[in-house]
N, C-alpha and C positions, 0 to 999 in steps of 0.2 A: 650263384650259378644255378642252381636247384629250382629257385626262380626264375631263374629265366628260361630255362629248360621244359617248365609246365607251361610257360608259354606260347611253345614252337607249335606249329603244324604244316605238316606238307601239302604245296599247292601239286605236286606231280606224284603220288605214293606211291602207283606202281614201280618206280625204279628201284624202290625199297624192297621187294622182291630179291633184288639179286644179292642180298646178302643173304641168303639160303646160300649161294656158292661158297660162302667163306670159312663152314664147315666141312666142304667137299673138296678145298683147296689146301685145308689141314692133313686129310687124309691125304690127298695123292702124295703132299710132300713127304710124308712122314716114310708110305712106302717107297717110295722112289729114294729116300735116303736110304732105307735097307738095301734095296736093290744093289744101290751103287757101293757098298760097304765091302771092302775087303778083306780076305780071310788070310791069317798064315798061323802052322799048326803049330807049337813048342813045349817039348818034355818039359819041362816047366818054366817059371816067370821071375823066377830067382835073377835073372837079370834085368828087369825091371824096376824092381824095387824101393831103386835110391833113383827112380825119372821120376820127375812132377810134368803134369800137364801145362801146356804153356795155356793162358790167357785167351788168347786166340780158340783153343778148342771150345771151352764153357759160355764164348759170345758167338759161335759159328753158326747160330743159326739167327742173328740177327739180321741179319740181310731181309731173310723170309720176312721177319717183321714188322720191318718196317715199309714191305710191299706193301703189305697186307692190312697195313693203317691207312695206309696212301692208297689202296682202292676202298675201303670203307668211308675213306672221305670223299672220295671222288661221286661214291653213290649217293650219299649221302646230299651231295652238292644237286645233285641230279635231282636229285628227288624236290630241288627249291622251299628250304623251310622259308618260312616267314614267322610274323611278329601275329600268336594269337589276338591281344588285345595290345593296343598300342593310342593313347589318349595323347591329344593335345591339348596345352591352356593356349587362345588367344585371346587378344582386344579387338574389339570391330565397333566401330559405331555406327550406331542407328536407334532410328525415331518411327514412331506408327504416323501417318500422314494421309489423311481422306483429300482427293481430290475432288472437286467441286465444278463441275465443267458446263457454263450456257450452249445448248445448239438451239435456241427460236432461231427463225430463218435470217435473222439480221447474220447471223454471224457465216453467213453466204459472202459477206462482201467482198470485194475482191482488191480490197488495199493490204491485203497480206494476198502471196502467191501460196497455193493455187483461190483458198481463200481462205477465211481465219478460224474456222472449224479445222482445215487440213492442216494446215499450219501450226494452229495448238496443239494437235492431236499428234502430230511430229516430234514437236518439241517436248510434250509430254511423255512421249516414249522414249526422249535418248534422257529424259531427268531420271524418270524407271530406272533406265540400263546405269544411269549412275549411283544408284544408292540401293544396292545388290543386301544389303541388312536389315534396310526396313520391314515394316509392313505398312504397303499400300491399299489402299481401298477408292473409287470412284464413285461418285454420284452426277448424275445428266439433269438437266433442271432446264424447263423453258416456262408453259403456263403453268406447270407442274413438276412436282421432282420423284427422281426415281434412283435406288439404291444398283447400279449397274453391275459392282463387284465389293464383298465389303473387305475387310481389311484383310490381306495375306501377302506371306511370304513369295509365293508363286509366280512370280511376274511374267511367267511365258503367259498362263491363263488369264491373267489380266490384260495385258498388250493385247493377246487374240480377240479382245472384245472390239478394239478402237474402228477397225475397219467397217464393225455392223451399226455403227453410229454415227446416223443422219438426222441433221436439221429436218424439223416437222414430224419426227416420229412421237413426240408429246403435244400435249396441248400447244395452242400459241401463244406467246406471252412471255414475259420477264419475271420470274416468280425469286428473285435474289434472299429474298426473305425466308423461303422455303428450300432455297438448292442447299441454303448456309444450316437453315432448322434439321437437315435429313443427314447431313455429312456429320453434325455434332451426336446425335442421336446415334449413330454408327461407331464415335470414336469416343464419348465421355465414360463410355464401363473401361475403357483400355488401361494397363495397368502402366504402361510406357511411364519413361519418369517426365520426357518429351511429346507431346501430344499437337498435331498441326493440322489446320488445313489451310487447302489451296484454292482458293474459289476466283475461277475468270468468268469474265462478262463483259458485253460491249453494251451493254444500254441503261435503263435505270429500270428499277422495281414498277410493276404495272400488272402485278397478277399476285395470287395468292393469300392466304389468311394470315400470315404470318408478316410483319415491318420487319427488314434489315434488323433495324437500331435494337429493336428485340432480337432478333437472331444471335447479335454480336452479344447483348448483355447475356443471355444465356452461353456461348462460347467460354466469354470471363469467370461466369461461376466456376464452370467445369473446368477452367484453368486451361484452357484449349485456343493460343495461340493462332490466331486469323492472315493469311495472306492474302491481299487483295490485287486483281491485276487486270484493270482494264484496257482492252484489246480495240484496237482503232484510232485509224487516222485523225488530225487534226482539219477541220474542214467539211469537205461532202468526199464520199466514198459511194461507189457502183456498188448499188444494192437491191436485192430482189425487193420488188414493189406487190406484185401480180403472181400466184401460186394457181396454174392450170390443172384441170383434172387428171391429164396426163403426165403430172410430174413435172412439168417445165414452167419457170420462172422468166417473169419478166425484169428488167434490170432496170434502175436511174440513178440520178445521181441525189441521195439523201445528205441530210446533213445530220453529220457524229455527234450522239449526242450522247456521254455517257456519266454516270453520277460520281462523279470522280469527288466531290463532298463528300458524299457517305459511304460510298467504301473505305476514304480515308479515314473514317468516323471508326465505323467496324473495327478497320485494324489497328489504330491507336488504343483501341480499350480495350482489346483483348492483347495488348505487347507486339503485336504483329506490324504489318507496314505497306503502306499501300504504292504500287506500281504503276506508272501509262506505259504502253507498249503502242504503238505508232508503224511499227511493222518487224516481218519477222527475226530479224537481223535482232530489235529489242529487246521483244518475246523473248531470248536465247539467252539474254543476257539476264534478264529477271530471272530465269530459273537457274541462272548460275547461281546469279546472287542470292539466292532462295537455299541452293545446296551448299553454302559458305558458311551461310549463317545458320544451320540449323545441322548443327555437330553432339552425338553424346556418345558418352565410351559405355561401352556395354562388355562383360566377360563370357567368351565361349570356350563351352569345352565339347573339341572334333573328335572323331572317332575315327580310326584307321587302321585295318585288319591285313593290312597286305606290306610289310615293311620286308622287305626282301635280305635275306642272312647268308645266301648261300656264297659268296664271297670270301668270307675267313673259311668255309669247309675246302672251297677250290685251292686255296691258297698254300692250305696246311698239306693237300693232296702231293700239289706241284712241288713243296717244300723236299716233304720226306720220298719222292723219288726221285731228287736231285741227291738229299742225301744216300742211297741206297745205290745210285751211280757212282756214288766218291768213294765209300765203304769196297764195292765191290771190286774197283780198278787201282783200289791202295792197300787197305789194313786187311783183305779179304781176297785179295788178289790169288787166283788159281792157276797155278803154273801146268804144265800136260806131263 
């Protein structure tokens, strides 16, 4: 009880004040019983003698106190203790997870709506909003790669990145060997017992210093598990051909060519598993299947300072002025 006592603190103190009244409420009573005290005068007490006080006199002033408990509780209620320290043990699962994202301008096409940049970048954000434990980190890679956000907890800070990322803001090119070398390079120091990434792309390696088949054998050292998911239609797909000085693309119809061999390659040797995604509707479902299969229980312990107590103080108030009504209109009953 003592314990738990050094644990309380009041979210409202000032009401705690008004127990200063409760030595001003001693007084008036005490005078106010004098006051009201009757006198009668007798040559002596010799009649008296053989009377004993009933029962009734030496508890006659229980009424007063159990008022006066039931407004100490009431204030007390008032005043809203709470739970100083107050710990939770849960389980939550989660894994640290680098995503790996192509924007060269192929990924403009428009066999995903609006096209397969927006599209991923959607998709990627409701996978975020599903795995609220991890930590995430991103990487952008076209002729070149670039570490966008590295690994954190923070996912509002993250998501607020996707909107400032457009096709052609890196070099041009397919640098797959390179988006996979910068995402590992971000996530191999991670202590996670689970270590992932996620690398999409719609085309085949065509840039960089780095081979795929390398990328992935280093992923395997670090023990760092490769998802691969190539994004595009089966066929030709409406694709910018022509990039004007003003910003605007010219569209045709190309034909999808994506290395669907060696990403398979990648993610067999590193335990991982390679995806085609053919349109959005697929996309959705790979990253299902991506958040199914990559589960690990981890132990947390919460912290939470606000556990609210003042209930049993209300309770105990409303208690003892109910009894203080029963006492007064039966075992205390005052006739005129």
């Amino acid at each position: 009880m003592i314990g738990f006592l050094s644990d309380i603190q009041f979210a409202e103190k000032q009401w705690l004040w008004l127990l200063l009244l409760l030595p001003c409420l001693i007084l008036l009573y005490v005078l106010r019983r004098k006051k009201l005290e009757a006198e009668l005068h007798f040559s002596t007490l010799n009649f008296f003698k053989d009377i004993s006080s009933g029962w009734r006199v030496y508890l006659r002033h229980m009424i007063f106190v159990v008022r006066l408990l039931a407004l100490s509780l009431l204030i007390i209620a008032l005043a809203r203790p709470q739970s100083r320290t107050s710990w939770k043990d849960t389980r939550a699962e989660g894994i640290d997870i680098m995503l790996s994202m192509d924007i060269s301008l192929s990924m403009l096409a428009k066999d995903f709506k609006p096209n397969r940049l927006e599209a991923a970048k959607e998709v990627i954000t409701s996978f975020i909003d599903s795995r609220p434990n991890d930590r995430i980190g991103l990487v952008i890679f076209s002729g070149e790669a670039f570490t966008q956000c590295p690994l954190t907890t923070d996912h509002k800070v993250l998501k607020n990145m996707f909107p400032g990322i457009k096709a052609g803001m890196l070099d041009q090119g397919t640098a797959i060997g390179l988006g996979l070398a910068n995402a590992i390079a971000r996530i191999r120091e991670s202590k996670a017992k689970s270590k992932v990434i996620v690398l999409i792309s719609d085309g085949k390696n065509n840039a960089g210093e780095i081979a795929p088949k390398m990328a992935g054998e280093l992923a395997s050292t670090y023990g760092v598990r490769v998802y691969c998911i190539g994004v595009g239609t089966r066929g030709k797909a409406l694709t910018p051909v022509v990039m004007y000085a003003n910003g605007q693309y010219e569209y045709d119809y190309v034909d999808v060519d994506i290395d669907d061999k060696g990403l398979t390659e990648i993610a067999e040797m590193t335990g991982g598993k390679y995806f085609r995604a053919t349109d959005r509707k697929s996309l959705e479902s790979v990253y299902s299947e991506i958040d199914k299969m990559e589960k690990s229980i981890i132990n947390e312990r919460s912290f939470s300072n606000k556990a609210e107590h003042f209930l049993p103080f209300a309770m105990g108030a409303l208690i003892l002025l109910a009894l203080e009504f029963l006492l007064r209109f039966t075992l205390f009953r005052q006739f005129p």
